[in-house]
C-alpha positions in Angstrom: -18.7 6.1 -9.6 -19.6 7.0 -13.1 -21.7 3.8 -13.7 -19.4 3.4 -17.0 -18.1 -0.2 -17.6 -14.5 -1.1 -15.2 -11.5 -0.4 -16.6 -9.9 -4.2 -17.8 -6.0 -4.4 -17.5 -5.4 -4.9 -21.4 -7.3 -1.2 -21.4 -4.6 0.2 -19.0 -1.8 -2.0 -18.5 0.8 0.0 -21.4 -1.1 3.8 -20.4 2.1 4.6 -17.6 5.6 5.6 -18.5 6.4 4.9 -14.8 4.3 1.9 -13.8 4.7 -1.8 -15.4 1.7 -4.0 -14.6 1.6 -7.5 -14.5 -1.6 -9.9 -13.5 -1.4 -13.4 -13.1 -4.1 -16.3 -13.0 -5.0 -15.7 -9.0 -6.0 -12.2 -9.8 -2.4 -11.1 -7.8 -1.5 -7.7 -10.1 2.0 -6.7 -9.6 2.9 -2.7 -10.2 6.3 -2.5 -10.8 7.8 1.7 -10.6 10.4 2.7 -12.9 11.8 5.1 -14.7 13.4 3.9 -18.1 13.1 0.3 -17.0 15.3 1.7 -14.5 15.2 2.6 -10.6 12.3 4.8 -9.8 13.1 8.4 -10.1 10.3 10.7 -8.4 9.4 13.3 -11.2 6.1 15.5 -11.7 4.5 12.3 -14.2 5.6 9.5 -11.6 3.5 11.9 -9.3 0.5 12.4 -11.8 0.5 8.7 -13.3 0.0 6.8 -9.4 -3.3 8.5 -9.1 -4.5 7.2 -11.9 -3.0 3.9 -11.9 -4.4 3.6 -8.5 -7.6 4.6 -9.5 -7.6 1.5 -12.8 -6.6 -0.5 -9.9 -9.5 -0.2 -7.8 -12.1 -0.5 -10.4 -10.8 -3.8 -12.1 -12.8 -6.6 -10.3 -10.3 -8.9 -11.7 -7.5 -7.8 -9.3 -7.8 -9.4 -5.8 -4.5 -8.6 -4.7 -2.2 -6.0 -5.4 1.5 -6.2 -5.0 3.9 -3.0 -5.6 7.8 -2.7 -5.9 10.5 -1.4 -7.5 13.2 -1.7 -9.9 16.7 -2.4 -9.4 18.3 -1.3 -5.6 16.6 1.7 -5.3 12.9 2.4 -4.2 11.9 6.7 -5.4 15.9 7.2 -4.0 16.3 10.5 -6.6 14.1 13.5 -7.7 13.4 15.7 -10.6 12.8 18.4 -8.4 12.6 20.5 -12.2 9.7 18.7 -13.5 7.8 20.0 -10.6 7.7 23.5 -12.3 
């Protein structure tokens, strides 16, 4: 650990195009994955972003549960196999 201060939600909640994050009372933080408000679509920043996001996760103390799904009735179904380049 870097010994810095941990990362608070209002610090990262809006930082991911693909990730919407959402804490409630208990400490339960729900990631939501989406592309466009849409259904998750697995590109090079979706990739890049979960690491990250994963990593904000971990540090905040505040977060005692974590809870991740999807939007609409698709979970990561498609690819932009061309971001990858």
């Amino acid at each position: 650990m870097s010994g810095g201060p941990a990362p608070r939600l209002d610090q990262y909640r809006d930082r991911y195009a693909n990730i919407a994050l959402d804490r409630d009372d208990m400490g339960v933080l729900t990631m939501r994955f989406h592309t466009d408000g849409g259904p998750l679509i697995w590109s090079a920043l979706a990739h890049e972003e979960l690491g990250y996001c994963f990593a904000d996760v971990a540090c905040d103390r505040d977060n005692a549960v974590v809870v991740m799904t999807g939007t609409g009735d698709a979970w990561c179904a498609d690819i932009n196999a061309g971001s990858f380049k």
